[in-house]
C-alpha positions as CSV (number, residue, x, y, z in Angstrom):
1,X,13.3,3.1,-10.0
2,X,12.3,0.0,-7.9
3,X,10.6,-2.7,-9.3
4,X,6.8,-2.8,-8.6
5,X,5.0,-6.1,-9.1
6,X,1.3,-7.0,-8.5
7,X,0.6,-10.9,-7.6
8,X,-2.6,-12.0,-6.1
9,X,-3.2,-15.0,-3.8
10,X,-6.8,-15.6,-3.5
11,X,-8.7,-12.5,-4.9
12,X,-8.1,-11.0,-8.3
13,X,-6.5,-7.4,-8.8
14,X,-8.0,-5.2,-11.5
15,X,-6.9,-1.2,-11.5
16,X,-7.0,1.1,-15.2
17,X,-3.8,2.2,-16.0
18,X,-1.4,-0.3,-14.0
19,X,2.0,0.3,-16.2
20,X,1.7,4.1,-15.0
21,X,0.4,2.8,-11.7
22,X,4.0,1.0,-11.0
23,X,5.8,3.8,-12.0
24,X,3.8,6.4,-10.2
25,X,4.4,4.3,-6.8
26,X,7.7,3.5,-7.5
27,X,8.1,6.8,-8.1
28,X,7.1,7.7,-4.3
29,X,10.6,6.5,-2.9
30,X,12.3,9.3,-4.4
31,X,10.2,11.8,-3.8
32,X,10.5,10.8,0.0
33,X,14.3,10.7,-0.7
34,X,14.1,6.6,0.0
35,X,16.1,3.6,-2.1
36,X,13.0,1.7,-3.3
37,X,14.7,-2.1,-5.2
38,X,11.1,-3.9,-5.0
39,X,7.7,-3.9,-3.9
40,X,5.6,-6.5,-4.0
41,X,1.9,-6.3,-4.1
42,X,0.1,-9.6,-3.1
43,X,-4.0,-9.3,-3.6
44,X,-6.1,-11.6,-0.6
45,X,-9.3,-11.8,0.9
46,X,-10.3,-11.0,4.3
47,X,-10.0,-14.4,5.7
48,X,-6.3,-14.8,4.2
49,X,-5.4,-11.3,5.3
50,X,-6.9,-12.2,9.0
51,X,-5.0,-15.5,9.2
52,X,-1.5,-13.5,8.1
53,X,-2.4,-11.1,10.7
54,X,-3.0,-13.8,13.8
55,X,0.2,-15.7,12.5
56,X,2.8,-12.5,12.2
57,X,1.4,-9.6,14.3
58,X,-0.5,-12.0,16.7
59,X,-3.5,-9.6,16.3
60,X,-7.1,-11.2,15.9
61,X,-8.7,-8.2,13.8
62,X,-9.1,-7.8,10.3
63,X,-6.9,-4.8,8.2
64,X,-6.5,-3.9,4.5
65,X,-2.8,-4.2,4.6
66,X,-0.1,-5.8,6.4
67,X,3.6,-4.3,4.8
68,X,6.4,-6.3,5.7
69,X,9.7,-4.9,5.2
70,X,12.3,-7.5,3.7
71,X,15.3,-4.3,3.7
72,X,18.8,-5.9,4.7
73,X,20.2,-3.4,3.8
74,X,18.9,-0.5,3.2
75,X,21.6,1.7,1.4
76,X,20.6,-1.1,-1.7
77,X,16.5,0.1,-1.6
78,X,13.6,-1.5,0.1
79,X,12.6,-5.0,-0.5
80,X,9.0,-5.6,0.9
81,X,5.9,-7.4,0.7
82,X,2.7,-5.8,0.4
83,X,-0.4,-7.9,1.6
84,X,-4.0,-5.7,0.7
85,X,-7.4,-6.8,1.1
86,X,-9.5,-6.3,-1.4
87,X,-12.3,-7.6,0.5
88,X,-11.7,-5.0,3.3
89,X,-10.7,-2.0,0.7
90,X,-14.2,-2.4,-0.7
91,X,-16.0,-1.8,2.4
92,X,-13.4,1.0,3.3
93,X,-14.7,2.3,0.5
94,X,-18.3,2.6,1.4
95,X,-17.4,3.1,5.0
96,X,-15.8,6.4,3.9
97,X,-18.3,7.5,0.8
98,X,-15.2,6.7,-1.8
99,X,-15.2,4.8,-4.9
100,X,-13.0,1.5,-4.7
101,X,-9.9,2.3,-7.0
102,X,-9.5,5.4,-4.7
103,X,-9.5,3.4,-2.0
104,X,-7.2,0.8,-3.0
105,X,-5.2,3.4,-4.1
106,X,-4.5,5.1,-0.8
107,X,-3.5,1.9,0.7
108,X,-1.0,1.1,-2.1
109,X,0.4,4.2,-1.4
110,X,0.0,3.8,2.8
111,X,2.4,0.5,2.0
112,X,4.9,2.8,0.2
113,X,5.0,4.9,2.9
114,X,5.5,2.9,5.6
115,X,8.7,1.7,3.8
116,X,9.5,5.7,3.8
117,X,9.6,5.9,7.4
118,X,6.2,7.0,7.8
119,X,4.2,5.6,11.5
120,X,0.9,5.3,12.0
121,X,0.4,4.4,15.8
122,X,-0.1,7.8,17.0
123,X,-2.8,10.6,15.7
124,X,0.0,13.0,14.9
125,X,1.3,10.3,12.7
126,X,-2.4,9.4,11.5
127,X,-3.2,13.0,10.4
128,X,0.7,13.2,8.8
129,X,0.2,9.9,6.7
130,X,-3.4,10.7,5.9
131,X,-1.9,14.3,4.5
132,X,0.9,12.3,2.4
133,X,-1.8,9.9,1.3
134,X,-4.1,12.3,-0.3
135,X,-1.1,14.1,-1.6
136,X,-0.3,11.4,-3.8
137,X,-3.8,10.7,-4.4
138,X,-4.3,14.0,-6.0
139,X,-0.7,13.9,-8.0
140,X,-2.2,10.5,-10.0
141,X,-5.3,11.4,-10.4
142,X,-3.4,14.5,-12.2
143,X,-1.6,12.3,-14.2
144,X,-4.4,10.0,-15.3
145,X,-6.8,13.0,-16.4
């Protein structure tokens, strides 16, 4: 089981239930049949998450998350960084009539996935994430009734 860790840099990070949070998104790599060693989960505002995005991805546009895969090798696991918005994930969450641990949720899990293989630049690979997403979405929420 990889190690899952939650760090924040200029926004706080609440969530119920974090110790079965981890393990549930640790928990992902297998099920994708993926080495997971560490994930780690660094909470920002928009402005950080904006000026991370001009300086590593050279794109001017605000995002909820930017995953960066630190893998050298990955027969050992995935090592990677996970930068989330909180900022942004609340207004997703309005945006799309959701309630913001949902929300934040998905894009927890849209960082684990990436690290799985999964794209996102295309709309087949849109609609195939968004299926894996809610996926997972449902499975917690069954574990945390």
């Amino acid at each position: 089981m990889p190690a899952i860790y939650f760090h924040t840099a200029d926004r706080p990070f609440h969530f119920p239930q974090k110790k079965i949070l981890k393990a549930f998104l640790g928990s992902i790599f297998q099920l994708e049949n993926t080495i997971g060693k560490r994930v780690d989960y660094i909470f920002c505002s928009d402005a950080h998450l904006l000026e991370m995005n001009r300086q590593f991805l050279y794109h001017d546009t605000y995002t909820d998350i930017l995953t960066f895969d630190l893998t050298e090798d990955k027969s050992t696991g995935s090592v990677a960084e996970i930068y989330i918005s909180t900022d942004r994930v609340k207004e997703n969450a309005v945006n799309h009539d959701t309630i913001y641990t949902e929300e934040l949720l998905r894009v927890m899990i849209h960082g684990i996935l990436h690290l799985c293989g999964y794209k996102d630049k295309t709309a087949i690979e849109q609609s195939m994430m968004r299926e894996k997403e809610a996926i997972y979405i449902n499975a917690f929420e069954s574990l945390t009734q």
